[in-house]
C-alpha positions in Angstrom: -11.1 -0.5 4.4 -8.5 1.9 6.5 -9.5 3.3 9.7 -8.5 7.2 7.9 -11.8 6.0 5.7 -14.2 5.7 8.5 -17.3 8.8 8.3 -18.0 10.2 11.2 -19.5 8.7 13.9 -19.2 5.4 12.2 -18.1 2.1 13.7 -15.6 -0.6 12.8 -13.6 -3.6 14.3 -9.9 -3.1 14.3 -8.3 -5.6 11.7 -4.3 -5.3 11.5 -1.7 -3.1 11.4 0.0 -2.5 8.6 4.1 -3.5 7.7 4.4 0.4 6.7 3.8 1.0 10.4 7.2 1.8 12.6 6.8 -1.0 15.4 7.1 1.5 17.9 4.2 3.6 16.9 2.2 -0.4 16.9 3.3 -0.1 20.5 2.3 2.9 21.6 -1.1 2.3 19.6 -1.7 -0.9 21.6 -0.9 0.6 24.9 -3.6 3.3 24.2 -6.1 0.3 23.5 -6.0 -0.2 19.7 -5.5 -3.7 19.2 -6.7 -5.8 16.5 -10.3 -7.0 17.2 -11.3 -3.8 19.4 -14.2 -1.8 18.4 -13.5 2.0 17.4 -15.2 4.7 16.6 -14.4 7.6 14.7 -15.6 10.6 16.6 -14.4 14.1 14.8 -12.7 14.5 11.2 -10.7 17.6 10.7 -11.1 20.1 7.8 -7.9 19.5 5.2 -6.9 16.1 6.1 -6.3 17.3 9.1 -5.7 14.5 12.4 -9.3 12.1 12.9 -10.1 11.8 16.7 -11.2 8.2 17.4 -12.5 6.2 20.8 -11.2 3.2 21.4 -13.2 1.7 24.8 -12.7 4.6 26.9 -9.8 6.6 24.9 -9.8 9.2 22.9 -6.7 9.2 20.0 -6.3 11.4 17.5 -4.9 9.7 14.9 -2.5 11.5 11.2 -3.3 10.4 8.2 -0.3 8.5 7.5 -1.4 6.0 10.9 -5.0 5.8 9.8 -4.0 4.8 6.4 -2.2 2.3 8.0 -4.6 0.5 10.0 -7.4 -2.0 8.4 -10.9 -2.5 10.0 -13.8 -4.1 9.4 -17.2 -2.1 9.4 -18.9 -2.6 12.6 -22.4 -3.9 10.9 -20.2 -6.6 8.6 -19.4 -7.8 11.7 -23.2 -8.2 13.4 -24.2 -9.6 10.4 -21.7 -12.3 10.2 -22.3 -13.0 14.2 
């Protein structure tokens, strides 16, 4: 599952980042808290595939669709269930 894919309000673990991804924006990402194993919310979707606001800890990053896509997680409740 891709982050773009999470409903609203809904929960996931950060998995990887994709090879599509420029390295720089996998930098700027990670210095804004996204990094593989954090928890992240999605918080608003946009009308028209418009940008997804997330929260990553205590960051808020709205995110285009071509990022999103991008980005794998793992539902939040796969997770609990595994632990």
């Amino acid at each position: 599952m891709t982050l773009w894919e999470l409903a609203q309000h809904q929960r996931a673990i950060v998995d990887k980042f994709l090879s599509t991804i420029d390295p720089k924006y996998v930098q700027r990402l990670q210095d804004l808290g996204l990094h593989a194993g954090e928890e992240v919310r999605c918080v608003r979707r946009s009308f028209l595939a418009g940008p997804r606001v997330y929260q990553v800890g205590g960051n808020f990053v709205a995110l285009e669709k071509y990022l999103a896509k991008n980005i794998t997680v793992v539902r939040a409740s796969l997770v609990e269930a595994d632990a």
